[in-house]
N, CA, C and O atoms as a Maestro MAE file, in Angstrom:
{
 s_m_m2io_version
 :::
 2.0.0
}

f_m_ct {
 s_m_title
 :::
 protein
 m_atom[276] {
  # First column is atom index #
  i_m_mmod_type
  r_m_x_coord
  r_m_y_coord
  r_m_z_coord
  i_m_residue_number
  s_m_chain_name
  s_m_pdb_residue_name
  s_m_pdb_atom_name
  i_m_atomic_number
  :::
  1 25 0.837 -1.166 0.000 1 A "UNK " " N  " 7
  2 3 0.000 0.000 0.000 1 A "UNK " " CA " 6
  3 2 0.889 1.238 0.000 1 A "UNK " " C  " 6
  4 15 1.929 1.375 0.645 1 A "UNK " " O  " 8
  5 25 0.253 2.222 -0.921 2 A "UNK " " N  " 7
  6 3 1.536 3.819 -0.651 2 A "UNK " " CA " 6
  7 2 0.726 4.737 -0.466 2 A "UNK " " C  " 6
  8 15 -0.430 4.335 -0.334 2 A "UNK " " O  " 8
  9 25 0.871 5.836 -0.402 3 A "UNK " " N  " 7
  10 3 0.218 6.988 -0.286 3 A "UNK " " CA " 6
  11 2 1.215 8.163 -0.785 3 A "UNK " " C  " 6
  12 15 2.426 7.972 -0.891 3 A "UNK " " O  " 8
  13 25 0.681 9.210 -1.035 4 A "UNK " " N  " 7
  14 3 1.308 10.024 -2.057 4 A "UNK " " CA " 6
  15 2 1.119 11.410 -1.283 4 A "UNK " " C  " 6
  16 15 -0.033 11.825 -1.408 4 A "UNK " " O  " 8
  17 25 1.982 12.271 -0.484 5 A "UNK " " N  " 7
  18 3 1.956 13.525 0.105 5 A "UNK " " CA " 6
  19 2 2.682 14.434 -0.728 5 A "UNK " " C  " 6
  20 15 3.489 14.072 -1.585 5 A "UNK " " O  " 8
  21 25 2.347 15.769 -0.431 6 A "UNK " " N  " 7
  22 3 3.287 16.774 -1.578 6 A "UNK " " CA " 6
  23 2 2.950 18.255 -1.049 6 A "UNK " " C  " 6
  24 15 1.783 18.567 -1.287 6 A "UNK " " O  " 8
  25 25 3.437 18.888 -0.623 7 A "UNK " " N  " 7
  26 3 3.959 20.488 -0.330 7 A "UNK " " CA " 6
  27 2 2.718 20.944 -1.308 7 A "UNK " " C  " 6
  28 15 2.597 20.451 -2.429 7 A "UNK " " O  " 8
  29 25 2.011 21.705 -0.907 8 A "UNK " " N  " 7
  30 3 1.277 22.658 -1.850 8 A "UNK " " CA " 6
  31 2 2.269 23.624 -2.510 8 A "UNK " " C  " 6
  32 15 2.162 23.931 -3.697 8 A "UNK " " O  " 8
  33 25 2.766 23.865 -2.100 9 A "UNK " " N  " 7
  34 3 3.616 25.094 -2.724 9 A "UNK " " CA " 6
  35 2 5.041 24.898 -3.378 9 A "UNK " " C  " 6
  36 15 5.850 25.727 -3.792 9 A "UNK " " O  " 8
  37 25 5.079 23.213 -3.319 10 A "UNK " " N  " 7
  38 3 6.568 22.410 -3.594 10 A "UNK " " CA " 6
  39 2 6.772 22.659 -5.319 10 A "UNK " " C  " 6
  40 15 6.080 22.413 -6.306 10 A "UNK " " O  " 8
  41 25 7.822 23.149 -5.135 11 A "UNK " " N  " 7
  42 3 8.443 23.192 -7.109 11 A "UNK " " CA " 6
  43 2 9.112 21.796 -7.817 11 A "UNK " " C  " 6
  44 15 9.135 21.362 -8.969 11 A "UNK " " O  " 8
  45 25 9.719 21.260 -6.330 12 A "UNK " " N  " 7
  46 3 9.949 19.978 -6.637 12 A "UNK " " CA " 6
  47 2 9.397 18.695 -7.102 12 A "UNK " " C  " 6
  48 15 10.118 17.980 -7.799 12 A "UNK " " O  " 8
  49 25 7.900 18.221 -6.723 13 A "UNK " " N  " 7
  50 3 6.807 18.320 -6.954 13 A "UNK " " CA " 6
  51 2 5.809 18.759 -7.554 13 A "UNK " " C  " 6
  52 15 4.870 18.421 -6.834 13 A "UNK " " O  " 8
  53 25 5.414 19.294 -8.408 14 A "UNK " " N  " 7
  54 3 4.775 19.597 -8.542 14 A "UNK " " CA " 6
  55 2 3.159 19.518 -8.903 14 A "UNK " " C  " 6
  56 15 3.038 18.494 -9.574 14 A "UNK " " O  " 8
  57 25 2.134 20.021 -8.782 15 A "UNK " " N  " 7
  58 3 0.366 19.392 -8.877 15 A "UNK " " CA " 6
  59 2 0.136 18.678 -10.078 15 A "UNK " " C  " 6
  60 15 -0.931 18.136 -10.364 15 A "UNK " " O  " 8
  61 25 1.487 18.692 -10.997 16 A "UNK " " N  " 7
  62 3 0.953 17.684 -12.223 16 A "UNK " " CA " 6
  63 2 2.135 16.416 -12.130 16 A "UNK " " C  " 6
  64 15 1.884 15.299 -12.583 16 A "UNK " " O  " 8
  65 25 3.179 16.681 -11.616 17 A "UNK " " N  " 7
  66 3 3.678 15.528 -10.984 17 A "UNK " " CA " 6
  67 2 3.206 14.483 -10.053 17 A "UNK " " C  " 6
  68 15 3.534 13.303 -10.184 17 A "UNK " " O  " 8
  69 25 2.318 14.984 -8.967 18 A "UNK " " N  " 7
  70 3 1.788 14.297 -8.063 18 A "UNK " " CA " 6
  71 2 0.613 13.374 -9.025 18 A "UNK " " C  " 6
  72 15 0.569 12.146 -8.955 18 A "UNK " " O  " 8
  73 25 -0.215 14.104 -9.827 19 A "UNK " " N  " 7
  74 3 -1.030 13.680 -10.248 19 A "UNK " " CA " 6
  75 2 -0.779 12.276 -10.909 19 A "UNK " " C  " 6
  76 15 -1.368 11.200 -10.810 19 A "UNK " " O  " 8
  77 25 0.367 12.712 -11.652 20 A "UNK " " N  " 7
  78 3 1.179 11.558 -12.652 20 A "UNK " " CA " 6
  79 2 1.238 10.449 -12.121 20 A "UNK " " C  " 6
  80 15 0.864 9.392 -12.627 20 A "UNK " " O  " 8
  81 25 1.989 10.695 -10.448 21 A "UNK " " N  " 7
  82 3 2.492 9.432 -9.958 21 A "UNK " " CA " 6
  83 2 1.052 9.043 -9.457 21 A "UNK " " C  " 6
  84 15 0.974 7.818 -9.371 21 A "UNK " " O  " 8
  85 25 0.060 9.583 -9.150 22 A "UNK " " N  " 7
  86 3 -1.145 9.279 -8.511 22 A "UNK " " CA " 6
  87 2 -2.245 8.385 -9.878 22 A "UNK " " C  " 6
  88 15 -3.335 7.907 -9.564 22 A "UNK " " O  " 8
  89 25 -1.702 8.308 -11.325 23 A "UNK " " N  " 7
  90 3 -2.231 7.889 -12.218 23 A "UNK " " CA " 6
  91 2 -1.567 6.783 -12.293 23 A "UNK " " C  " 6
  92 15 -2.239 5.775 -12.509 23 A "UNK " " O  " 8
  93 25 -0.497 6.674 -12.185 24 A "UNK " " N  " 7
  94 3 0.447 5.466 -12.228 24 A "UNK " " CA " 6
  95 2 0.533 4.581 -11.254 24 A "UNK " " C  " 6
  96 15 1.279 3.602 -11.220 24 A "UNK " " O  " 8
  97 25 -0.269 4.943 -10.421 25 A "UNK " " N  " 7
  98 3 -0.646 4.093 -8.924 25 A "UNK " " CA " 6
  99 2 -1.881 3.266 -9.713 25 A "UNK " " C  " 6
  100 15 -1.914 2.045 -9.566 25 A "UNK " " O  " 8
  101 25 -2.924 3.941 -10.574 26 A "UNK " " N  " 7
  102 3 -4.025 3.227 -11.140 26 A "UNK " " CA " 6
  103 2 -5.039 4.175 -9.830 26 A "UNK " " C  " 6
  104 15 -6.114 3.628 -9.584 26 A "UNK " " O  " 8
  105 25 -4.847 5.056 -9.298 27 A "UNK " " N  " 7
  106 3 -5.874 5.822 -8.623 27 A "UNK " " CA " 6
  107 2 -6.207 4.977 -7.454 27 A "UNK " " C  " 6
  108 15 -7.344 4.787 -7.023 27 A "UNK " " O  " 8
  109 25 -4.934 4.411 -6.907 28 A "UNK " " N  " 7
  110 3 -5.707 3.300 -5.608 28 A "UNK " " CA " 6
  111 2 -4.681 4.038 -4.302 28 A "UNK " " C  " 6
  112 15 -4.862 3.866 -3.097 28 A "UNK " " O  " 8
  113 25 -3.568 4.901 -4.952 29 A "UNK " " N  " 7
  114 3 -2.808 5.982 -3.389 29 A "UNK " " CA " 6
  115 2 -3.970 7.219 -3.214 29 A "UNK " " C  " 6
  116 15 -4.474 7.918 -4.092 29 A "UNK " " O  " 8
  117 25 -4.127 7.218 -2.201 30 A "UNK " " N  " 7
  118 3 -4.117 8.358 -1.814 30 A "UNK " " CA " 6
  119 2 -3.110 9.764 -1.999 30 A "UNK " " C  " 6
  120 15 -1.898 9.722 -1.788 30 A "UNK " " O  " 8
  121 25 -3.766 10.876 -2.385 31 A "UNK " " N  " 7
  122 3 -2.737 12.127 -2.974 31 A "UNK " " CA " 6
  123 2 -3.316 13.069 -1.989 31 A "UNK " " C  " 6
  124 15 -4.367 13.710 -2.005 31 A "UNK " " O  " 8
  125 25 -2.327 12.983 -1.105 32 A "UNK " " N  " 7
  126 3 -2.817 14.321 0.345 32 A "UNK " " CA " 6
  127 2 -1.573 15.843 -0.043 32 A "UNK " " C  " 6
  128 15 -0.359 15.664 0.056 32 A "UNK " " O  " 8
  129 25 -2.043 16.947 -0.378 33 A "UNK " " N  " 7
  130 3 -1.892 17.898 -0.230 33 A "UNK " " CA " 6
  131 2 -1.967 18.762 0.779 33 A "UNK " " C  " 6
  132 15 -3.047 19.248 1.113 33 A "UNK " " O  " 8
  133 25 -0.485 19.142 1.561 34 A "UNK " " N  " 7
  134 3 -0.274 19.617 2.428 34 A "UNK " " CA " 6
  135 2 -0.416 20.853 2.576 34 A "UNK " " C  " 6
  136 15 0.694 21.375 2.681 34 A "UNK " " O  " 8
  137 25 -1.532 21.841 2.658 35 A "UNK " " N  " 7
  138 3 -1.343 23.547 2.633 35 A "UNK " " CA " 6
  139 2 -0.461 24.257 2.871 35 A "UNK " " C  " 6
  140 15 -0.266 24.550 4.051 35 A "UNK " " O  " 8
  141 25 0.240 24.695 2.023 36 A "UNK " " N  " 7
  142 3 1.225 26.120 2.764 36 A "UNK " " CA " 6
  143 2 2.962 25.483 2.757 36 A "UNK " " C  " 6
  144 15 4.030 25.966 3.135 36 A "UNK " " O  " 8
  145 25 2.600 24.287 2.180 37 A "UNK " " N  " 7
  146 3 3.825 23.732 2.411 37 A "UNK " " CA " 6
  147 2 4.941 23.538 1.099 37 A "UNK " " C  " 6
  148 15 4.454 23.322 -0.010 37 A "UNK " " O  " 8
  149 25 6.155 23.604 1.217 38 A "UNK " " N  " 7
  150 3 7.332 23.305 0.167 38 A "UNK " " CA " 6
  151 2 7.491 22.078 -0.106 38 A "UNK " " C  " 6
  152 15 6.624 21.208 -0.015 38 A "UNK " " O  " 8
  153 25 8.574 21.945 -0.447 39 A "UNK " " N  " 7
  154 3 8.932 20.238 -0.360 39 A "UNK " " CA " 6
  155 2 9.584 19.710 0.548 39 A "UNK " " C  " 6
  156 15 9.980 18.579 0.268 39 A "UNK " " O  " 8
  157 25 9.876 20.122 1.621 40 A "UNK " " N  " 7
  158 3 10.223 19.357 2.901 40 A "UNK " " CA " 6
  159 2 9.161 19.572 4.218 40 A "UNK " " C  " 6
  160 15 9.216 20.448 5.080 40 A "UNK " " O  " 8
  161 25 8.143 18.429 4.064 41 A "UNK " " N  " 7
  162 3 7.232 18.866 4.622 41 A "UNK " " CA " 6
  163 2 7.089 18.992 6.223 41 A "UNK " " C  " 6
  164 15 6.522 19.972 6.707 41 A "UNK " " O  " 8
  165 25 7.693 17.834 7.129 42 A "UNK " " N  " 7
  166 3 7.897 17.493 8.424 42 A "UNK " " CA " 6
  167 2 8.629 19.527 8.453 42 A "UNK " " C  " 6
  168 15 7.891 20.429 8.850 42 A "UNK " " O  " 8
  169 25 9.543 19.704 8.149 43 A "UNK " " N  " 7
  170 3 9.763 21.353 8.037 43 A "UNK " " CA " 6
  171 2 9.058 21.899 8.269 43 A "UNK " " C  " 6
  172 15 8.824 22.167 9.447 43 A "UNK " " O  " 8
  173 25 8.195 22.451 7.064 44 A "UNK " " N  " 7
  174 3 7.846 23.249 6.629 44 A "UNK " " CA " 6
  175 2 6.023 23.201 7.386 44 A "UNK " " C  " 6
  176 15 5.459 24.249 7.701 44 A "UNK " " O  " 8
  177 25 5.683 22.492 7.474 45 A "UNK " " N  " 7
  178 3 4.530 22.604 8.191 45 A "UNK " " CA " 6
  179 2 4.140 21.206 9.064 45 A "UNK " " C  " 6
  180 15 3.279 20.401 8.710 45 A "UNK " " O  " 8
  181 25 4.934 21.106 10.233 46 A "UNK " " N  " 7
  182 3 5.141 19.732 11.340 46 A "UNK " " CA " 6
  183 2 3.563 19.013 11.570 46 A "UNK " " C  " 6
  184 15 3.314 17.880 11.156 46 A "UNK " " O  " 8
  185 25 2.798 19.665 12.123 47 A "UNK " " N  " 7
  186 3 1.819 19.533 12.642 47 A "UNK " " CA " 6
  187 2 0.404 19.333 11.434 47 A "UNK " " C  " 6
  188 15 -0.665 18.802 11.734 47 A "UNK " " O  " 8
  189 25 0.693 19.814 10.281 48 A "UNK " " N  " 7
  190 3 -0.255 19.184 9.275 48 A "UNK " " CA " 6
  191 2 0.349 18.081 8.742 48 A "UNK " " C  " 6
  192 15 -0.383 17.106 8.573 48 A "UNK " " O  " 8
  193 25 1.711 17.966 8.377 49 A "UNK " " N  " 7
  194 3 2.137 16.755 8.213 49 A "UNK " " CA " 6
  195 2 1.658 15.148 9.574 49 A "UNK " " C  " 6
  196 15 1.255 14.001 9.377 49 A "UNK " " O  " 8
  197 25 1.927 15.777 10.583 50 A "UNK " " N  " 7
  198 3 1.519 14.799 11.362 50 A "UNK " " CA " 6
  199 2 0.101 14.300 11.270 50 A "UNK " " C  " 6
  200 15 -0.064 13.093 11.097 50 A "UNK " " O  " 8
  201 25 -0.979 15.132 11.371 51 A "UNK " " N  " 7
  202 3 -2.495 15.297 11.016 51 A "UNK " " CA " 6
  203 2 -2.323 14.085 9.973 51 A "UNK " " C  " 6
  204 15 -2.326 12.916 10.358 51 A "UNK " " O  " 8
  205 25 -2.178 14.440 8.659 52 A "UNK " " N  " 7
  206 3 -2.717 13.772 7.842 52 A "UNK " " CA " 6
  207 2 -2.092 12.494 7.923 52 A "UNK " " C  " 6
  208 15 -2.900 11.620 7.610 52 A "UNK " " O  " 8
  209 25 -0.583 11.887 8.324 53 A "UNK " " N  " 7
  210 3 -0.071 10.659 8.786 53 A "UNK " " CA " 6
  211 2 -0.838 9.798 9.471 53 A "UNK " " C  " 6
  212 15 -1.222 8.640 9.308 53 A "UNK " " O  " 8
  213 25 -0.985 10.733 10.369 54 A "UNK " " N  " 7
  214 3 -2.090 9.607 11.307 54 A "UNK " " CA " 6
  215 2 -3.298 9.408 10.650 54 A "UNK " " C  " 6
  216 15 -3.773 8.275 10.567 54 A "UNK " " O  " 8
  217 25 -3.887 10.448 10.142 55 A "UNK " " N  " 7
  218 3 -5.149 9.964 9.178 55 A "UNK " " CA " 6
  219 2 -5.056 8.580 8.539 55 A "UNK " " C  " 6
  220 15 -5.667 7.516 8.643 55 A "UNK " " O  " 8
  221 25 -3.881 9.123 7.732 56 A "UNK " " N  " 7
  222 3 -3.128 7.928 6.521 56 A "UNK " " CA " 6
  223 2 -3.288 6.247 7.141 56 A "UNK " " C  " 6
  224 15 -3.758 5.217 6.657 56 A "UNK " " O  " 8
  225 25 -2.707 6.554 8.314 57 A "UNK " " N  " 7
  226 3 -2.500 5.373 9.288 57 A "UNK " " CA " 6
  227 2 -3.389 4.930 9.729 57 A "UNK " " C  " 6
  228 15 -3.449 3.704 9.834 57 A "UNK " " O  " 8
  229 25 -4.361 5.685 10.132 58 A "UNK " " N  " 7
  230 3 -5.596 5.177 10.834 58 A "UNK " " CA " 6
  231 2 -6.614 4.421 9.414 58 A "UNK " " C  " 6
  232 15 -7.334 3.447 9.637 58 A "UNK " " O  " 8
  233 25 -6.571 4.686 8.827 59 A "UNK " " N  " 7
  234 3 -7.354 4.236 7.240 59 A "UNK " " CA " 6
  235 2 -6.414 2.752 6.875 59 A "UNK " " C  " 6
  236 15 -6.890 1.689 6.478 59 A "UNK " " O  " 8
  237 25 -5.123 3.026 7.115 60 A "UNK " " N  " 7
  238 3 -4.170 1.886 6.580 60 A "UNK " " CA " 6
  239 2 -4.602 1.136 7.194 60 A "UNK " " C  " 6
  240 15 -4.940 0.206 6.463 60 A "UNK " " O  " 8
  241 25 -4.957 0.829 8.771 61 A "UNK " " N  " 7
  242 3 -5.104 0.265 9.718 61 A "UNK " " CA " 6
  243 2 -6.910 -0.866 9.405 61 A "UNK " " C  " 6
  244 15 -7.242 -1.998 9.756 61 A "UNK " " O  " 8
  245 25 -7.610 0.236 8.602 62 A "UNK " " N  " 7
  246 3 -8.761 0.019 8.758 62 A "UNK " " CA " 6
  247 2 -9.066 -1.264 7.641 62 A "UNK " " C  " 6
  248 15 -10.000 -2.063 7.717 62 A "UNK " " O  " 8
  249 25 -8.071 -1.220 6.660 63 A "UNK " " N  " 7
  250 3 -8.022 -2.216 5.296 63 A "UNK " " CA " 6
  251 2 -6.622 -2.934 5.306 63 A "UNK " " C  " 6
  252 15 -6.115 -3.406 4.289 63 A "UNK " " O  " 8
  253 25 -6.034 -2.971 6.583 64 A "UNK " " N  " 7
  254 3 -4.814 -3.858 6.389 64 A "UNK " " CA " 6
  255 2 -5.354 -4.935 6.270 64 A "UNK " " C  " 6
  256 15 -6.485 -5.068 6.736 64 A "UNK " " O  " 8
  257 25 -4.621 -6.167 5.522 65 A "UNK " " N  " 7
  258 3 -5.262 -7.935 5.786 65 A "UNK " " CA " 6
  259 2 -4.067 -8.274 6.610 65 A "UNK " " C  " 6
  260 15 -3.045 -8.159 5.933 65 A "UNK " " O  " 8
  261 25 -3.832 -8.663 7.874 66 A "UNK " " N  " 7
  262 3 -2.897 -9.373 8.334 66 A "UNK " " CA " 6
  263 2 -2.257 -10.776 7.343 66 A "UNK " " C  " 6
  264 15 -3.004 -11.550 6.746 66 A "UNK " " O  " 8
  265 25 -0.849 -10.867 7.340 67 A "UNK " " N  " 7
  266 3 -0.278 -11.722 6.203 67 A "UNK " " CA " 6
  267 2 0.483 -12.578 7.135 67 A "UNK " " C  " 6
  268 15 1.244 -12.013 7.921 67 A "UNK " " O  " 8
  269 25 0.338 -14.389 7.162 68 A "UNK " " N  " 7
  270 3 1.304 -15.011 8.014 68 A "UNK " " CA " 6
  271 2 2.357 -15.293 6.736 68 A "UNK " " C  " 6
  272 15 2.283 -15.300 5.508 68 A "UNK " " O  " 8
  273 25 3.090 -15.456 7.470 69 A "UNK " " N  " 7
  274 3 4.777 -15.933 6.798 69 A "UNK " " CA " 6
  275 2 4.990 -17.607 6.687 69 A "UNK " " C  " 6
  276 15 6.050 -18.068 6.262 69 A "UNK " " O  " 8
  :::
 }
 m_bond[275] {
  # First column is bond index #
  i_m_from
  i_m_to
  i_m_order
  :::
  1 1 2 1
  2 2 3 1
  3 3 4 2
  4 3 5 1
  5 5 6 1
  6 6 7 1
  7 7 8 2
  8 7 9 1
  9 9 10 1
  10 10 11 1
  11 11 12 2
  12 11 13 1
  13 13 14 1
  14 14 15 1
  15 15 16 2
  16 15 17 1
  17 17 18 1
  18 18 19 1
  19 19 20 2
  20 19 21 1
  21 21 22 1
  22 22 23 1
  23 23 24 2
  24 23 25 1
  25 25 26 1
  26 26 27 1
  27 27 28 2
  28 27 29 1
  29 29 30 1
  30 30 31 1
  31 31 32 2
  32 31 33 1
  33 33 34 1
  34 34 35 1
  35 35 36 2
  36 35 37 1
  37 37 38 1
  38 38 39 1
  39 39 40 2
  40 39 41 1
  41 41 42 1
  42 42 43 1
  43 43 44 2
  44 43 45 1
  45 45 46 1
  46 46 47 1
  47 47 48 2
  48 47 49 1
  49 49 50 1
  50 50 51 1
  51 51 52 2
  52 51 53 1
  53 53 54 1
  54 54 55 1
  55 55 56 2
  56 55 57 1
  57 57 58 1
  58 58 59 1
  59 59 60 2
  60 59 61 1
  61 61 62 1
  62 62 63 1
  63 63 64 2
  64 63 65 1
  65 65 66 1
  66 66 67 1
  67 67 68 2
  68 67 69 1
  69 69 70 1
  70 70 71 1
  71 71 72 2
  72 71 73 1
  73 73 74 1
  74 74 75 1
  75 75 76 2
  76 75 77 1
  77 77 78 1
  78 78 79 1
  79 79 80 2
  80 79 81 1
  81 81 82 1
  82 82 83 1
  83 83 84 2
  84 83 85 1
  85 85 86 1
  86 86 87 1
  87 87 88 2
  88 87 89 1
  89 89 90 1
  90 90 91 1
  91 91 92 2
  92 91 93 1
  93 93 94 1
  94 94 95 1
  95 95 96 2
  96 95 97 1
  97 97 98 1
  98 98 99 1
  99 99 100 2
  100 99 101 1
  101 101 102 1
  102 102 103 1
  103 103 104 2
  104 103 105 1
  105 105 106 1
  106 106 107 1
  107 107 108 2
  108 107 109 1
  109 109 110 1
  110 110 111 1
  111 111 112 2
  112 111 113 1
  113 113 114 1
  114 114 115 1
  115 115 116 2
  116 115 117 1
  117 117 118 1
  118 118 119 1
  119 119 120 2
  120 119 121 1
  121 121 122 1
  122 122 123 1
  123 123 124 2
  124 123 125 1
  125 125 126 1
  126 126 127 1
  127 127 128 2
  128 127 129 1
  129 129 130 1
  130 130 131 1
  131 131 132 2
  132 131 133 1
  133 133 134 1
  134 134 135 1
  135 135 136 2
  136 135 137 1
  137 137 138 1
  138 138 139 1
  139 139 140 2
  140 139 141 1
  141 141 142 1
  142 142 143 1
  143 143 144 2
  144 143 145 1
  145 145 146 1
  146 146 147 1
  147 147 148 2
  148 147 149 1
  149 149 150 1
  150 150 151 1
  151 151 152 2
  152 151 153 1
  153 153 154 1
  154 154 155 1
  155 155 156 2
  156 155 157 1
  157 157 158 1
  158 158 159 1
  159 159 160 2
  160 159 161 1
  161 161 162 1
  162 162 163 1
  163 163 164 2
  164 163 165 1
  165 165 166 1
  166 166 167 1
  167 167 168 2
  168 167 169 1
  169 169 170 1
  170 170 171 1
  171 171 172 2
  172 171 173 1
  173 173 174 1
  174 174 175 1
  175 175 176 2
  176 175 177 1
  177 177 178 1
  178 178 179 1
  179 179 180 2
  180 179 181 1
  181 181 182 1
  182 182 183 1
  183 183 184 2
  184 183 185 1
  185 185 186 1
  186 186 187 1
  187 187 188 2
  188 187 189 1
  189 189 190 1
  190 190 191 1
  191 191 192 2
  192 191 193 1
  193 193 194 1
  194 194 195 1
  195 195 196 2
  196 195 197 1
  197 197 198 1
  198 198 199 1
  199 199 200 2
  200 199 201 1
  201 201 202 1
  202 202 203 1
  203 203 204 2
  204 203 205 1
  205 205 206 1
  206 206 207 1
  207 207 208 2
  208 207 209 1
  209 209 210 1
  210 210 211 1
  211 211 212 2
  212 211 213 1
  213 213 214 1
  214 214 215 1
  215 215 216 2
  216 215 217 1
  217 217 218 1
  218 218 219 1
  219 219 220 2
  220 219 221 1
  221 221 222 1
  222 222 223 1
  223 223 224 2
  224 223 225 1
  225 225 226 1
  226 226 227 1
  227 227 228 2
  228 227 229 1
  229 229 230 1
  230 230 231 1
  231 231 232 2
  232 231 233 1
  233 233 234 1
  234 234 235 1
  235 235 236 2
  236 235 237 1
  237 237 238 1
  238 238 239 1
  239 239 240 2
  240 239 241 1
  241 241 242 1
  242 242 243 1
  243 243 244 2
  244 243 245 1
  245 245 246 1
  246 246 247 1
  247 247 248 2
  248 247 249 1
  249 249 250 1
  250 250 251 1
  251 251 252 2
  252 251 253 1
  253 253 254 1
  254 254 255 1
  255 255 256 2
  256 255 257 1
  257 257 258 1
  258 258 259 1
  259 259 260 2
  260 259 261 1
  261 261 262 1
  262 262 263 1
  263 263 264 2
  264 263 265 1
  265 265 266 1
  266 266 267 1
  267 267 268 2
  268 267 269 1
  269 269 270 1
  270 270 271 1
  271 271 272 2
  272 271 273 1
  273 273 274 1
  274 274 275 1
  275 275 276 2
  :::
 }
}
C-alpha cells in the first residue's frame, strides 16, 4: 500500500507531478496535499504533516489484511 503527500507550494513536486504518480498508482494511493507547504514537509509545516499521517495510518489500519509468513 503507498500513499502520495506533496507540499502545496513544492516546485519539486509539482500538482501535475503528483497527479502523474497518482495515475500510475491506477488511482488506488491516496494524494494528500499539504497547505502552505514546500517540499520538505515534516519542516515546513510539522503539525499538518503529522495530522494527515495519522489519518493515513488510521485508514491503513482500517483495510490492512494481516499476512502469516
Amino acid at each position: 500500500m503507498a500513499d502520495l503527500l506533496r507540499g502545496e507550494l513544492s516546485k519539486i513536486v509539482p500538482p501535475e507531478t503528483g497527479q502523474y504518480m497518482y495515475e500510475l498508482l491506477n488511482r488506488n494511493a491516496p494524494l494528500v496535499e499539504i497547505p502552505q507547504a514546500l517540499h520538505h514537509l515534516i519542516l515546513d509545516k510539522p503539525l499538518a504533516f503529522i495530522s494527515a499521517l495519522r489519518a493515513l495510518l488510521a485508514d491503513w489500519e482500517e483495510h490492512s489484511i494481516p499476512r502469516r509468513k
